[in-house]
Structure formats: structure tokens, C-alpha cells
N, C-alpha and C positions, 0 to 999 in steps of 0.2 A: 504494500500500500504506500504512495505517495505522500506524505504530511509536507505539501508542500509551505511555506510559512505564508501567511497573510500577510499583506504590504497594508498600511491604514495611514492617514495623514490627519493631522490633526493641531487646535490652533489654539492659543494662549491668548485673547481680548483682554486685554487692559484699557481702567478710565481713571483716571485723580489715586491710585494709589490702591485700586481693586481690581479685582479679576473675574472677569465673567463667565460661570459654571454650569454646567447643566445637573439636573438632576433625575439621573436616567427611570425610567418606568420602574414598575415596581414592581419584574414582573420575572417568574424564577429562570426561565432558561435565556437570560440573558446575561453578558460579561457585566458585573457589578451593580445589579437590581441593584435600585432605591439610594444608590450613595452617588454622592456628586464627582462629574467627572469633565472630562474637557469637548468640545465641541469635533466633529471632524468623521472619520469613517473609512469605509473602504477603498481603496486605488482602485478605477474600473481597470479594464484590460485598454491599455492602449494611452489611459494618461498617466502625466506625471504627475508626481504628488502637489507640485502647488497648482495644477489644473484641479484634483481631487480634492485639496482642501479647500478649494473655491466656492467650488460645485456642492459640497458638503455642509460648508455653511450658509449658503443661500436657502440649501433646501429644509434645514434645521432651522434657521434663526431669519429667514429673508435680507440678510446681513448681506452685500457688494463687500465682500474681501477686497482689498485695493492694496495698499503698501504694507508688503505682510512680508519677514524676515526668516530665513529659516534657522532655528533655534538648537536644533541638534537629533540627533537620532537612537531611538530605542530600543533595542534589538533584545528577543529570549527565544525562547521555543518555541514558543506558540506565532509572534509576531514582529515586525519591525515598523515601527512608528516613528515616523517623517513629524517633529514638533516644529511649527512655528510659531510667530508670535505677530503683531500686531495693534496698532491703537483702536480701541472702539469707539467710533465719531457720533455715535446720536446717542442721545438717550435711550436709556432701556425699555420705556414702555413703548418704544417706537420699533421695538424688534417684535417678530412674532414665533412664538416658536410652535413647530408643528412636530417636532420629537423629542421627545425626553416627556419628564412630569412637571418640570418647573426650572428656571434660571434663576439666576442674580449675581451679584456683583458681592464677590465674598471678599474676605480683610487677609492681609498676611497673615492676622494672628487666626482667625477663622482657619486658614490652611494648617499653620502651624500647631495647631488643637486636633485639626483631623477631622473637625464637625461644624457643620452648618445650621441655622434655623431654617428651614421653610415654610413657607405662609404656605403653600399650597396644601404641602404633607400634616401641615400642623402640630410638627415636630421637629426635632434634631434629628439628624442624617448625616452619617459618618462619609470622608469622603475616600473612593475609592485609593488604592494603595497606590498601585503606578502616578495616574494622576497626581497624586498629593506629590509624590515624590519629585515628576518632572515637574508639576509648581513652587517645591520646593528649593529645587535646583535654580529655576527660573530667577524666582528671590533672591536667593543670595550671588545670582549674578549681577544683580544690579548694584551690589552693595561696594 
């Protein structure tokens, strides 16, 4: 059998000193039900990953990705994940999101804790590991 690894691209939105998260469905057979994670998705066959993180968040967030950096690369068994990053230019209630259960604009120290509040879920929501961790990394490159 073939395992071959899945390519995914995916993007780090920052506004005034937060980071905007998704927070995936909540739903069991998916990678990391119900905890916050970063926007982005699958490489079709044929693009490249800043074509797919384009396309990714358009179709998630109706976001126009435009001057977006690429951040670094993730690589295990399972996947390799193409991170960029980017400024997010409008406001948040001007985004719409058609995947996940909910967004917002979480705090370093919100990442740094590992847990979010959401107003949709009506609770605290742990955020996914990888995620937390390239947010992590993110952060202290800025420093």
C-alpha cells in the first residue's frame, strides 16, 4: 500500500497583535474536532501551495489572500505543511466563514495557555497541538 504523504498549505492572519483561528467542527473523524486551528487545506493536484492557500482561504473565510509570506515548512508522517503568514486587512465581522464552527482573533497568551473562549461553542476549546506549536514558533519569531 502506498501512504503516500498529504501536501496541505496553510496560513497564519494576523491584526494589532492577534491571530486569527479557526475552530474546527466538532465532529469525530476529523484531524482535531472542536480545538482551534489555523486556516488552509489540501494542495489540489496540479497547484502550488501559495495557489492552494489562496484558494483555501477564500473558500473558508471569503478572505482575497494578497501579500502573504511563506513562513516555513512542517513535515511528519502523516503530512507536510507549507505555513505562511500574512496581515489581515478588514475586520473580522466582514469575513465569512463557511468551515470550521467558529473564528477569532486569539492573544499570544491565549496560544501560549493552549485555550480559547468561544462565543459560539460556549466554552473553552483547547487548541490543536501542531497548530499551537507553529503559532508558537510564529511568536517568538517576531521577538
Amino acid at each position: 500500500m502506498n501512504n503516500q504523504l498529504v501536501h496541505v498549505s496553510v496560513t497564519i492572519l494576523y491584526q494589532k497583535n492577534k491571530f486569527l483561528m479557526q475552530l474546527r467542527d466538532n465532529i469525530p473523524n476529523i484531524i482535531a474536532p472542536g480545538c482551534w486551528a489555523l486556516f488552509g487545506g489540501h494542495i489540489e493536484p496540479g497547484e502550488t501551495p501559495e495557489i492552494a492557500v489562496q484558494r483555501e482561504v477564500m473558500e473558508e473565510i471569503g478572505y482575497k489572500l494578497t501579500d502573504f509570506i511563506q513562513f516555513g515548512i512542517y513535515s511528519d508522517e502523516k503530512a507536510v505543511r507549507y505555513v505562511f503568514h500574512a496581515p489581515l486587512l478588514v475586520p473580522i465581522n466582514q469575513l465569512v466563514l463557511s468551515e470550521g464552527w467558529d473564528l477569532d482573533l486569539l492573544t499570544a497568551e491565549d496560544i501560549q495557555k493552549g485555550e480559547c473562549y468561544s462565543a459560539k461553542a460556549g466554552e473553552v476549546r483547547p487548541l490543536a497541538t501542531l497548530p499551537r506549536k507553529i503559532m508558537l514558533d510564529f511568536i517568538n519569531s517576531l521577538s
